[in-house]
C-alpha positions in Angstrom: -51.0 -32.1 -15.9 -48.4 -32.1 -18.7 -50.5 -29.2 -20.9 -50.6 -27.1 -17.5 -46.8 -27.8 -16.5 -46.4 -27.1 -20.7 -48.3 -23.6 -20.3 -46.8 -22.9 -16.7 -42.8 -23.0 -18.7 -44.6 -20.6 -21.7 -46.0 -18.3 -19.1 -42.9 -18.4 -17.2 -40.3 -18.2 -20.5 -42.5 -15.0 -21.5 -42.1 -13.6 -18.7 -38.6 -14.0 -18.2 -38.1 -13.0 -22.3 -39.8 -10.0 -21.4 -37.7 -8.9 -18.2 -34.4 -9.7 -20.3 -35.5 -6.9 -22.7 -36.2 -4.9 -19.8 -33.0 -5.3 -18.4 -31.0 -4.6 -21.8 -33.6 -1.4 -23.0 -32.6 -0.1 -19.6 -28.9 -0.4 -19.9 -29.2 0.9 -23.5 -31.0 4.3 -22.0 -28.4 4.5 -19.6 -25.7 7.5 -20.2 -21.8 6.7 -20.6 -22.0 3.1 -21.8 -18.7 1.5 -22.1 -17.5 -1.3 -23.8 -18.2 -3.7 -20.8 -21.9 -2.7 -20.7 -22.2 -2.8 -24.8 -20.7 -6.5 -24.6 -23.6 -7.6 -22.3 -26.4 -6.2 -24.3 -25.0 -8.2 -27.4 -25.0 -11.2 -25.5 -28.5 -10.9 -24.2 -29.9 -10.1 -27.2 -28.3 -13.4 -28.0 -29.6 -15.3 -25.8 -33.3 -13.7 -25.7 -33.5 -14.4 -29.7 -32.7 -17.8 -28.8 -35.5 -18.2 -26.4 -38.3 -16.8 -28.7 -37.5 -18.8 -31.2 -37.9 -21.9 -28.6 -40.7 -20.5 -27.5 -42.3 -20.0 -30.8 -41.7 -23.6 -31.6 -43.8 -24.5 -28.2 -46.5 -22.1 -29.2 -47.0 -22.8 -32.7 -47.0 -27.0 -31.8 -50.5 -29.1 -32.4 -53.3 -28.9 -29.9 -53.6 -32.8 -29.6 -50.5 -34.3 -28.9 -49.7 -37.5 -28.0 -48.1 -38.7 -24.4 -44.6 -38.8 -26.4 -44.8 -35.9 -27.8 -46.1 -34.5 -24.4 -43.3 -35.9 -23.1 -41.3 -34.4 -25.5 -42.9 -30.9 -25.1 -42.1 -31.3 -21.3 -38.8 -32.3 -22.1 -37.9 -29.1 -23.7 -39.9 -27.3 -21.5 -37.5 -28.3 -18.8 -34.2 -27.6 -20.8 -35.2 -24.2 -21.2 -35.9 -23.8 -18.0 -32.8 -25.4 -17.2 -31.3 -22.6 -20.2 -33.0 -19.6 -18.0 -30.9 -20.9 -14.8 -28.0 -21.1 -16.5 -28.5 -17.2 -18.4 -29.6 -16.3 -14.9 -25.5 -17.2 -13.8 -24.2 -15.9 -16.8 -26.3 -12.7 -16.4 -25.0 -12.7 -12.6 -21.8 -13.7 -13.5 -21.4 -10.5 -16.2 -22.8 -8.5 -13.3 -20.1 -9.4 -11.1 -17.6 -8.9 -14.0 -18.5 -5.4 -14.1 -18.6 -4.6 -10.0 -15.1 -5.8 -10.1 -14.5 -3.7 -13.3 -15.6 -0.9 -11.1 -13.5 -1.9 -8.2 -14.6 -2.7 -4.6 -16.5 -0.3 -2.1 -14.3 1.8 -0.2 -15.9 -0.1 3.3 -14.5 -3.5 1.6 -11.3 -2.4 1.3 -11.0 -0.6 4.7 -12.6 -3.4 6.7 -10.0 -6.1 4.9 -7.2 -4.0 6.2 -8.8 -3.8 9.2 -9.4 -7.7 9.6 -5.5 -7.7 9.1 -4.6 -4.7 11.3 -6.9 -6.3 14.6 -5.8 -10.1 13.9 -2.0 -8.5 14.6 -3.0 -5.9 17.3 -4.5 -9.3 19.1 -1.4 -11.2 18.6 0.7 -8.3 19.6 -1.5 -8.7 23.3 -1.6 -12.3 24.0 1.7 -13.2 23.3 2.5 -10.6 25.4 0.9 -11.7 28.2 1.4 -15.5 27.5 5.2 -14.6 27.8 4.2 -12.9 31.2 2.5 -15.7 32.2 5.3 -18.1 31.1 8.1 -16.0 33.2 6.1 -16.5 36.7 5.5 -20.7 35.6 7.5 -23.2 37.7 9.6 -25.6 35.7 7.0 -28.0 35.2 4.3 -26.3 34.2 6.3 -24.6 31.5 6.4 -27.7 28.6 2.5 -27.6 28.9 2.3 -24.2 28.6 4.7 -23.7 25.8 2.6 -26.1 23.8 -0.7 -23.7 24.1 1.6 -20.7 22.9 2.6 -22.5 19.9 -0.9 -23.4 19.2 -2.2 -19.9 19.7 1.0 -18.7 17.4 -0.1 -21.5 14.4 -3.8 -20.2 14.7 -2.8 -16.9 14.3 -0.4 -17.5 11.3 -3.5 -20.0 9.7 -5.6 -16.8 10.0 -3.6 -14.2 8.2 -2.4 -16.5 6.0 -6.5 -17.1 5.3 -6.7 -13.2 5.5 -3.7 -12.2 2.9 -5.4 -14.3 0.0 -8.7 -12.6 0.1 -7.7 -10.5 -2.3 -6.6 -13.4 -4.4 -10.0 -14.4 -4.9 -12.6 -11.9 -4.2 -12.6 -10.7 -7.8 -10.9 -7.2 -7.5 -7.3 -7.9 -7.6 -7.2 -7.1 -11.5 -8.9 -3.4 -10.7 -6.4 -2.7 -7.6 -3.7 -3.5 -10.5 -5.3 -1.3 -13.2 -6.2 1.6 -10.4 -2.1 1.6 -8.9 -1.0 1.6 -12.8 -2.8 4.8 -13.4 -2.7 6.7 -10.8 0.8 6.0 -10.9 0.9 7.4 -14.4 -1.6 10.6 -13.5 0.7 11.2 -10.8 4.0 11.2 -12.7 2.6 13.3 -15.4 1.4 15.6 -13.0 5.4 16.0 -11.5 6.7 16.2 -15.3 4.3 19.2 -15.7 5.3 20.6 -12.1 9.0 20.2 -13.2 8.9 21.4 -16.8 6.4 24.2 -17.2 5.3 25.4 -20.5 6.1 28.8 -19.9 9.4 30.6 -18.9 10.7 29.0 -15.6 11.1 32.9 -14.8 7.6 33.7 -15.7 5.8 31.0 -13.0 6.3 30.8 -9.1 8.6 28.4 -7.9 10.6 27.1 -4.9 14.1 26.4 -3.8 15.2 23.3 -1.8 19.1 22.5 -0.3 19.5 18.8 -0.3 22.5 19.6 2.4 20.9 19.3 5.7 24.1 17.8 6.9 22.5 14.2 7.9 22.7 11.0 6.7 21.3 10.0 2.9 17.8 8.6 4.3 18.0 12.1 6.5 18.8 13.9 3.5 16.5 12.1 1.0 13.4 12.9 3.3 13.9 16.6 3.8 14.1 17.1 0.1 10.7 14.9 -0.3 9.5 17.6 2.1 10.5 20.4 -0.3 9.1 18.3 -3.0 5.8 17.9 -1.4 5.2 21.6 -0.7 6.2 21.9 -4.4 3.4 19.6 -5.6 0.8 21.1 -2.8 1.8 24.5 -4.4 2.1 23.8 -7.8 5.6 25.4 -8.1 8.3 24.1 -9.9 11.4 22.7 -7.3 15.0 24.2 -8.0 17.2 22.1 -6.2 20.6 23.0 -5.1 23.4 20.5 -4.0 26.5 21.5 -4.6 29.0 20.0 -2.9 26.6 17.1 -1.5 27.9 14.9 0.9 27.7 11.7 -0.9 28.7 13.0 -4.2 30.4 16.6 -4.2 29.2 16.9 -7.8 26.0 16.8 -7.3 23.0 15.4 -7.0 22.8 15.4 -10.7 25.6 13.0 -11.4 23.6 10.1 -9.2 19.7 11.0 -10.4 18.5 12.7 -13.6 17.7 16.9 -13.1 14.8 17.3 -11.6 13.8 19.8 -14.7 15.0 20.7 -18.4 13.9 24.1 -18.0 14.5 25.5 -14.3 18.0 26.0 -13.2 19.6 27.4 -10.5 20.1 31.1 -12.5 15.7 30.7 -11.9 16.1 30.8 -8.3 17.7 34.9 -7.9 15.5 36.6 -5.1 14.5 34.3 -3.3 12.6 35.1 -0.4 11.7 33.9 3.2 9.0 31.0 3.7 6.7 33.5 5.6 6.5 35.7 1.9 5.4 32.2 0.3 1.9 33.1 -0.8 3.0 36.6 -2.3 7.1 35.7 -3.3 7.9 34.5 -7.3 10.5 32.6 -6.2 10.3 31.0 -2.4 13.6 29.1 -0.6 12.0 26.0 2.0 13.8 25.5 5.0 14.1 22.5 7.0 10.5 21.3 8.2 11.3 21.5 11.9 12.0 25.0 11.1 8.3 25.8 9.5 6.2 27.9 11.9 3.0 27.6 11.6 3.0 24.1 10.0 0.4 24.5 6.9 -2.4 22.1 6.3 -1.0 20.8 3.0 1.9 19.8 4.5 3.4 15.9 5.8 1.4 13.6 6.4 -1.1 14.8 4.0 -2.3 13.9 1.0 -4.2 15.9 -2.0 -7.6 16.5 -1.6 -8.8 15.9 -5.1 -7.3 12.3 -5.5 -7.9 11.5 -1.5 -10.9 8.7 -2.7 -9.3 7.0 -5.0 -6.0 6.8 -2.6 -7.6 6.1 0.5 -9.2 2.9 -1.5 -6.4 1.5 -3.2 -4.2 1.7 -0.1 -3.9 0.8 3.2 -1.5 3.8 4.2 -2.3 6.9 1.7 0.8 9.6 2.4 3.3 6.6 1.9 1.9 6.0 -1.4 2.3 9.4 -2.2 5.7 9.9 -0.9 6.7 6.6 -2.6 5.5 7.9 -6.3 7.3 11.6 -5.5 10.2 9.6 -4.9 9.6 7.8 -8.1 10.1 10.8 -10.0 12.7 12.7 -7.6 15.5 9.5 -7.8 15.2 8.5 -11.4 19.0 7.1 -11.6 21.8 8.1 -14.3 22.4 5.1 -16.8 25.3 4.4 -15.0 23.6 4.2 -12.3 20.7 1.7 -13.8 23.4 0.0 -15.4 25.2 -0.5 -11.9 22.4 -1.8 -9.8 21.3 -4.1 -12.5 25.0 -5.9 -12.7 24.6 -6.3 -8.8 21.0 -7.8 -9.2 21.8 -10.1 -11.8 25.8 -11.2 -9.6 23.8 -12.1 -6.3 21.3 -13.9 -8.1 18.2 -12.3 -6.2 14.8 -13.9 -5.8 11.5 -14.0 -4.2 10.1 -14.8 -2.2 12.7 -12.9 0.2 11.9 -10.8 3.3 14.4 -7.8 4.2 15.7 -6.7 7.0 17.9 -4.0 8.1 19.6 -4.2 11.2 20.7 -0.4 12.6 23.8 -0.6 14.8 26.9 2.1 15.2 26.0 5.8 16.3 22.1 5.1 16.3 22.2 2.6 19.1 21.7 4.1 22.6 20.7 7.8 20.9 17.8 7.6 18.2 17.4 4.0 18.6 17.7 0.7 20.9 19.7 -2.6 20.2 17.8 -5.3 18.6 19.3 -8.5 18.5 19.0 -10.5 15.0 16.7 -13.0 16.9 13.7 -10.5 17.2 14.3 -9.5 13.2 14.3 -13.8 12.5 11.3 -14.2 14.5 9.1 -12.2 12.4 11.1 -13.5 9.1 10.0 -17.3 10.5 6.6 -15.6 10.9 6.3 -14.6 7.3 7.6 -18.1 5.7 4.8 -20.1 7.5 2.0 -17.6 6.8 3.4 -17.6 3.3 3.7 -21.6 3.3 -0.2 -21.6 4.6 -0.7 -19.4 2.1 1.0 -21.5 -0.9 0.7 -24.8 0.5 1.6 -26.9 -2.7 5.0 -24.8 -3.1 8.2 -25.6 -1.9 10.9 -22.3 -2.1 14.0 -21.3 -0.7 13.6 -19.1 2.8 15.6 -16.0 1.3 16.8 -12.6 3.1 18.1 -9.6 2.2 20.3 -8.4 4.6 21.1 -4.4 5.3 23.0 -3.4 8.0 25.8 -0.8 9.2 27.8 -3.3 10.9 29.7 -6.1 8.8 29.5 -8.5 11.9 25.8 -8.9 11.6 26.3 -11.6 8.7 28.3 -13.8 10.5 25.8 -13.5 13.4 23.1 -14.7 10.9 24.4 -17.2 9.2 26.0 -18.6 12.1 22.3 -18.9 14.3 20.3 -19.1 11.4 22.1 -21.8 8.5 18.4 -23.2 7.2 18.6 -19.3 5.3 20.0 -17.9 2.7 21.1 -14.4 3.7 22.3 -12.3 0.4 24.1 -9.0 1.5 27.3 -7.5 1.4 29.4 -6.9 4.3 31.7 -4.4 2.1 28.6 -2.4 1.6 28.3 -2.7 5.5 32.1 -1.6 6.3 31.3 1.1 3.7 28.4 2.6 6.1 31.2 2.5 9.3 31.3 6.1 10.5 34.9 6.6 9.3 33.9 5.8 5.8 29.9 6.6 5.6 30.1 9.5 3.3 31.3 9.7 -0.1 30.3 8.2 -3.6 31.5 4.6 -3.1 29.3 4.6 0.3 26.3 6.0 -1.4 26.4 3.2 -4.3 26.4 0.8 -1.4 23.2 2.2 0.2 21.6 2.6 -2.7 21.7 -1.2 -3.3 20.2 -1.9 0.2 17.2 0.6 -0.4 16.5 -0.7 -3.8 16.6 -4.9 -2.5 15.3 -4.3 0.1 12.2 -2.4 -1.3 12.2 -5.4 -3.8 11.6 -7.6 -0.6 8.5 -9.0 -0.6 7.8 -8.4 3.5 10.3 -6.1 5.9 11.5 -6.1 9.3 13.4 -3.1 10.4 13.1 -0.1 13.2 11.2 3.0 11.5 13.3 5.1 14.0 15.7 4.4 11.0 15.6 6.6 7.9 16.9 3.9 5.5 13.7 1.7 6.6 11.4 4.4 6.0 13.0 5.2 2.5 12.5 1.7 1.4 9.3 1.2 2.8 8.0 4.2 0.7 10.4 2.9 -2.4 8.4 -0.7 -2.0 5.0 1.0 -2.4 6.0 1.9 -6.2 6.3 -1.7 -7.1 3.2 -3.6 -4.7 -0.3 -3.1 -5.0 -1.7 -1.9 -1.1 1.2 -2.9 0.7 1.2 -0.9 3.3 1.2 -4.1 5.7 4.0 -5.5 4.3 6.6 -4.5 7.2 6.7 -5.4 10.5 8.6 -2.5 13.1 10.5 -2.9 15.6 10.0 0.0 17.2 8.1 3.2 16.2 5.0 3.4 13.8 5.5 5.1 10.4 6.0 8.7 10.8 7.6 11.5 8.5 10.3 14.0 10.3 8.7 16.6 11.7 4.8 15.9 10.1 1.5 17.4 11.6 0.2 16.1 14.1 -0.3 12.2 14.0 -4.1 12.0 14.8 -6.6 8.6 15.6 -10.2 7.9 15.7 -11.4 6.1 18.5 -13.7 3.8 17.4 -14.8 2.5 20.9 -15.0 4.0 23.6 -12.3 2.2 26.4 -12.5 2.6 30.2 -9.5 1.9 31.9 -8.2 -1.4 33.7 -4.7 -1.4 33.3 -1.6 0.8 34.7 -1.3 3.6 33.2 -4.5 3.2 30.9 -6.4 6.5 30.2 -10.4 6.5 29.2 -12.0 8.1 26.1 -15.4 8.2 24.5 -15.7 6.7 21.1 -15.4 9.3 18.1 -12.5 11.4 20.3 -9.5 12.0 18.8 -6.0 10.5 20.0 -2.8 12.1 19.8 -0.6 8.9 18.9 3.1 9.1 19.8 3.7 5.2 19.1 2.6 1.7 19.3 4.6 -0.6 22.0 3.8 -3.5 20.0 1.9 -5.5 22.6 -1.4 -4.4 22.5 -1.0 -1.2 23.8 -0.3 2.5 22.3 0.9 5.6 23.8 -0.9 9.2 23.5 -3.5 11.6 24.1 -6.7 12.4 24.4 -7.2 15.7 22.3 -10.7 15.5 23.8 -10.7 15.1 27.4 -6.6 16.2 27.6 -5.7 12.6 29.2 -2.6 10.8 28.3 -1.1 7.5 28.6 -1.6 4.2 27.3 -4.7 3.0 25.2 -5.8 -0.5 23.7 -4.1 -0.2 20.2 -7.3 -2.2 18.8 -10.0 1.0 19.7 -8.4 3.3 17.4 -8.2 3.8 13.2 -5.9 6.2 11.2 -6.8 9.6 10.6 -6.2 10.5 7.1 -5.2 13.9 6.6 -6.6 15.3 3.9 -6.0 18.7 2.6 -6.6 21.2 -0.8 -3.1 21.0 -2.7 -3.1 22.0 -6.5 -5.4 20.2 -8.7 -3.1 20.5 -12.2 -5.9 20.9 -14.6 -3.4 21.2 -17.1 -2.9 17.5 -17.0 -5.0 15.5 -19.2 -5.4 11.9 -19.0 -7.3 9.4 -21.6 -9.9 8.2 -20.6 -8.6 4.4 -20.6 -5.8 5.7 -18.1 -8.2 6.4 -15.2 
């Protein structure tokens, strides 16, 4: 029994000896090796010489053996075969190493958002109706029922808090890192190039932008990213012009560094009408709403040639984008650096904070509605427990960074809310008052709000507000996929005039609400907002029925479109 168990583990070993060579020969004839795939053959080869010489040792033993050197022989027999499991894990373990070296499948990635995305949209419904419910209660019935919607909240917050750390230990975090690091840098060198031709900024097509749209600076900062955009689409240089800006009569150069060292205003003589743009040198862009037709290349759409590896690494592409063109477009002055770096250091910031920024004066009643600060702390109380769930064996400080128009809000706050620690500055608010919003000194005190609260680590704000939207896209610079990092008010994301805002349906729905339309699965929907309980308003581009839809049947559309490729731009191969 012991000599067949002894010839079974020599029969097997071969065996196995013989598919480790296969595995490493076939790696070797494999094309493109790199360094990750040249460190495993080594350490095969290692291990397989290790096991031939074992196995030579069983081979080469007497015939006639005694039963302690059977037992012996049987003894080693089973440590290699315990040594096989174990380069069996290591050999799985290297394989794993290099899937997450190559990053997660695109599916992965889009069904962990989506886990995220539906776990909300379901929360958004049922508290909903639970607070429906608890409105027709009687008196009594209301403790008992109060007690299932805190249970249902604490579920929910258990799960995302469950769903958020996925990527803490599903192997992949490290390649996310790496891929946001350089396609940050591709994407910045790409801009340099744009801004700084190699030729004569006379000799190469360009386009001309005003910064003065006669808005406010989110407004303002927006339309030029939409100059800037069609720039990088066209592969034109951008000549900026704002003299006698709003916030700074001096310029925008005084606050941000030039756009380019070799394309100045003297570059943008003759310029022409938008219509002329595919024939003109030199081309001035007007504002978007004033762009008839709308090109394909245009907001909300990304570059065709680096759509993969964007629609992988993030959750919401465009805002990426927009977030590294922004990058580039409002690299501060020293002073500037200098200034915000003195403010950081005075208030003493630190994470983990969530910021909010609470929109009141001439927005209220026109572009926007009132929120009270309750329904921005409710979300904020939201994000500490799922964080706490998250972290369960820290204790921290629940920070917030507090933005805002009107200097009452802080005593609000701090009044209702004294377990918090609210940094903000209610000069910087009385700064944004109508009668003082424009100027220098205003602008430093916005500034300050986008950059903390894109430092936040979660916001609450109302996208119907430019200064949310700025920071939001700011934010994506700094965090890897964080496109759910914000919770809104009121509207979804959207960019100021932008092509159409198109969704998937994914199932098809058939109505059983008021005001619910129907739709087959695969039409597309014309979105025009989420109501944030469950339900979205829009289109059927399909059938041509409107009205409200389950928010939970639908996924982004992802608009996609050819833009200029910039072969010129040559990365190392390490930087991709």
């Amino acid at each position: 029994m012991f000599l067949l168990g002894n010839k079974f583990y020599i029969i097997f070993i071969t065996l196995w000896v013989f598919g480790l060579y296969f595995i490493f020969t076939t790696f070797h004839s494999t094309p493109n090796n790199d360094k990750v795939l040249e460190d495993r053959i080594e350490y095969l080869q290692g291990e397989v010489e290790t096991l031939r010489q074992k196995l030579s040792k069983i081979q080469s033993g007497p015939k006639n053996i005694d039963q302690d050197s059977l037992g012996n022989t049987n003894t080693q027999c089973q440590e290699l075969s315990n040594e096989l499991k174990v380069v069996k894990r290591k050999l799985a373990s290297k394989t794993s190493s290099t899937t997450s070296q190559q990053g997660p499948s695109l599916e992965y990635e889009q069904t962990r958002r989506k886990i995220e995305t539906q776990t909300r949209e379901l929360s958004y419904f049922t508290s909903d109706q639970m607070n429906k419910i608890t409105e027709k209660l009687s008196e009594t019935d209301k403790p008992n029922w109060q007690k299932v919607t805190e249970r249902f909240a604490d579920q929910y917050r258990v799960l995302l808090a469950t769903i958020r750390n996925l990527t803490d230990v599903d192997g992949y975090q490290s390649w996310r890192e790496r891929e946001h690091e350089n396609l940050s840098k591709l994407m910045q060198a790409r801009l340099n190039v744009l801004q700084n031709p190699s030729k004569s900024c006379s000799d190469v097509k360009r386009v001309t932008c005003n910064i003065n749209k006669g808005c406010g600076y989110g407004c303002e900062i927006h339309h030029a990213m939409h100059c800037f955009h069609i720039a990088y689409a066209l592969g034109r240089p951008m000549i900026l012009f704002s003299d006698g800006w709003r916030y700074n009569p001096g310029g925008f150069d005084q606050v941000f560094e030039r756009l380019s060292k070799n394309c100045t205003q003297t570059d943008s003589l003759g310029a022409e009408a938008w219509g002329h743009y595919k024939s003109a040198n030199v081309v001035e862009i007007p504002l978007i709403d004033n762009i008839h037709p709308k090109e394909d290349f245009m907001p909300m759409a990304i570059p065709e040639d680096l759509s993969e590896r964007l629609i992988r690494l993030h959750g919401n592409p465009f805002v990426w984008f927009t977030g590294q063109l922004m990058k580039y477009f409002l690299r501060p002055q020293s002073w500037l650096t200098e200034f915000v770096e003195k403010k950081f250091e005075a208030i003493k910031f630190e994470t983990p904070i969530v910021g909010i920024h609470v929109r009141r004066t001439d927005k209220v009643g026109s572009e926007a509605a009132f929120h009270d600060i309750s329904e921005y702390m409710k979300f904020v109380e939201d994000y500490y427990i799922i964080y706490q769930y998250q972290n369960p064996n820290s204790s921290f400080k629940k920070r917030v960074y507090l933005a805002t128009d009107e200097p009452k809000v802080f005593s609000d706050a701090r009044s209702k809310y004294p377990d918090y620690i609210f940094y903000g500055d209610s000069a910087v608010a009385q700064s944004a008052q109508l009668n003082t919003r424009y100027g220098t000194e205003s602008l430093k005190g916005v500034l300050l709000d986008i950059h903390f609260l894109s430092l936040s680590d979660y916001l609450v704000c109302t996208f119907s507000s430019q200064i949310c939207r700025v920071a939001y896209e700011v934010m994506q610079q700094r965090v890897i996929d964080g496109a759910w990092r914000v919770q809104p008010l009121d509207d979804v994301y959207y960019f100021g005039g932008q092509n159409a805002h198109n969704q998937r349906a994914v199932l098809s729905n058939t109505p059983n609400w008021p005001n619910e339309f129907s739709f087959q699965r695969g039409d597309t929907i014309g979105t025009e907002g989420n109501h944030w309980d469950g339900f979205s308003k829009g289109s059927d581009k399909t059938n041509g029925q409107s009205g409200l839809y389950p928010s939970y049947k639908v996924e982004e559309i992802v608009n996609i479109a050819k833009m200029y490729t910039y072969p010129e731009v040559q990365m190392k191969p390490d930087e991709f």
